[in-house]
C-alpha positions, 0 to 999 in steps of 0.5 A: 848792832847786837841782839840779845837776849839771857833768859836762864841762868846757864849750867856748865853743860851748856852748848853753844851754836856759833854762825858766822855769816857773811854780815853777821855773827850769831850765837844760840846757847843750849842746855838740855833738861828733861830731854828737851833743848832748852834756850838760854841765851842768844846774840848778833853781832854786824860784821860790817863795823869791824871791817870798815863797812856797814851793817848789813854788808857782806865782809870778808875779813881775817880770823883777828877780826872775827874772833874780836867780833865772837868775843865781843858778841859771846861777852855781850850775850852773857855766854858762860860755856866754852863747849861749841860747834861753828858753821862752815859756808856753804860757798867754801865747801863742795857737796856733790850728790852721786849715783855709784854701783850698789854693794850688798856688803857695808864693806865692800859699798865702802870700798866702791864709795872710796875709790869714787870718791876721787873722780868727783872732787877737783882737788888733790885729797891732801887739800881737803877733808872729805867726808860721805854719806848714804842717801836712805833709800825709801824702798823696803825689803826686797824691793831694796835688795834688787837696786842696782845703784846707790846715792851718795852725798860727797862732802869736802871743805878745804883745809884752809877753811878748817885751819881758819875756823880752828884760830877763831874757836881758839882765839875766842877761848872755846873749844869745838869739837866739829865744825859743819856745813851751814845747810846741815845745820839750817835743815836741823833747824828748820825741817820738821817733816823729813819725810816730805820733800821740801825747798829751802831758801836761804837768803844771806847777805851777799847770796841766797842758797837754795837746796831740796831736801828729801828724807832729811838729805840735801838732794839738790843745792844752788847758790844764787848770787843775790842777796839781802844787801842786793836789796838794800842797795836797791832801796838805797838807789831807789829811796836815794839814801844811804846803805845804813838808812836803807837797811833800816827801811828794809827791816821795818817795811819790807817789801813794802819799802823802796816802791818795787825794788825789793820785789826785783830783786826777790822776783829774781832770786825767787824766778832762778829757785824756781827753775831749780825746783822744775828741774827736780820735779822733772827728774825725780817725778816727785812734787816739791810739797813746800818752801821754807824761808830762812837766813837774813833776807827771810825775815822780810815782811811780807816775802812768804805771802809774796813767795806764795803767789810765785810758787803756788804751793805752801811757803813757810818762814822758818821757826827754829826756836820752835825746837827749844823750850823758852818762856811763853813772853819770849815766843814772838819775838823768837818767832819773828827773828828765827829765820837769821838764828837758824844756822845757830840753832842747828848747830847747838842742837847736834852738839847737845846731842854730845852732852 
């Protein structure tokens, strides 16, 4: 199944967002003018097909198989520039968020960060990339200088990883120059005030990360294992017909599809982020202020409404596309798809920042 859309005609600077997910492939390509991200073009591909299962299906397949997928879908969405960033998955990468002794000095605050490091990821340094960063304090002047600790954001993604993303990107004919971890991407995306605390529910296809967001930083994250195919398959079980037709029920009805199985599932997606959120208020003493609703499963219709009546507090599904400019005809169904292009987008839009 691809979804596509080529709107202006490109320029060689042009960037390109490429996602890959667990059920689908995504590309936003980007150009900027006048100081503004515009849209050029954007396409999804269903993984499933290629590796034997259906669309909407969670896959695992080799980086041959991907990168048939990527140029089929770049040759599909009419993509012209070779100069992109691809996501790396959440669940094959590490964020470890930590409190460390505070340094007035930047080198002396490095020196600690490094040598800290190596207690707080289980694998040898050589297995990974691990990359860091300073959570911003909101406290000013001297109330800043007399801390005594420090937060710090860990990031590592295996080797292997990198490795596998490397051969897609040359196998598809592009070039890269940085690969990023799909939260980052979708906070990018789909957070417009970073100074308030936020929830983000990401649901893809075979689980649904969620993470708190403060000034613009992950200060918590949580994978749970549940998904947008578990809904499916719940229609298909309860409806009693086949994936496929299950999938194409859920993307027409919602949850008003397969009688109450929807709503399970989503009530326990929705009953573990919960949790999550408690667990932060309770430590930080701060109010999470909203949720935002994004990936696959967030397009569902009527998920916020009934996201809403659970969390009691403002739900919003997110609108990537709101960053770029596009024709005002296309702004609908931008609106209506922008929670599944959201990593895509985000990702263009750090790479338009290199132009």
């Amino acid at each position: 199944m691809s979804f596509l859309s080529s709107i202006f005609k490109p320029k060689e600077r042009d960037v390109l967002g490429v996602d890959i997910g667990s059920s689908s492939l995504k590309v936003v390509q980007l150009r900027k003018e006048h100081g503004k991200a515009v849209l050029v073009t954007y396409g999804e591909l269903a993984l499933g097909p290629y590796g034997g299962a259906e669309v909407g299906q969670a896959t695992n397949l080799s980086a041959e198989q991907i990168t048939e997928t990527l140029k089929d879908l770049l040759r599909e969405a009419k993509v012209t520039t070779k100069n992109c960033a691809l996501s790396i998955p959440y669940a094959r990468s590490l964020l470890t968020l930590v409190e460390l002794p505070y340094r007035e000095d930047p080198k002396e605050q490095k020196t600690v960060i490094q040598l800290e490091a190596r207690k707080y990821i289980p694998v040898p340094e050589s297995e990974v990339q691990l990359d860091w960063f300073i959570v911003p304090d909101a406290e000013q002047g001297e109330q800043k200088k007399k801390k005594e600790h420090v937060q710090v954001l860990f990031v590592a993604v295996h080797n292997d990883e990198l490795k596998l993303l490397q051969a897609i990107v040359a196998g598809a004919g592009l070039s890269s120059s940085f690969f990023e971890i799909e939260i980052f991407s979708t906070i990018r995306a789909v957070v417009r005030e970073p100074i308030k605390v936020v929830m983000v529910l990401d649901v893809g296809a075979s689980s649904t990360k969620a993470y708190i967001v403060e000034r613009g930083v992950v200060a918590l994250s949580h994978a749970i294992s549940a998904g947008s195919q578990d809904i499916t398959r719940s229609i298909s079980v309860s409806k009693n017909v086949s994936f496929a037709s299950a999938e194409t029920m859920k993307k027409k009805e919602g949850l008003a599809a397969g009688d109450n199985a929807p709503e399970l599932v989503f009530s326990r997606i929705f009953s573990e982020a919960h949790r999550m959120l408690i667990q932060y208020e309770t430590a930080h003493k701060k109010p999470v202020t909203s949720i935002i609703l994004t990936g696959g499963g967030g397009v569902a219709q009527g998920l916020w409404v009934y996201a809403r009546k659970l969390f009691s507090i403002d739900v919003q599904v997110a609108d990537p596309f709101a960053k770029t400019e596009a024709p005002a005809y296309m702004r609908s169904i931008l609106q209506e798809i922008g929670p599944e292009f959201a990593v895509a987008v985000g990702l263009a839009l750090r790479k338009l920042d290199e132009t």
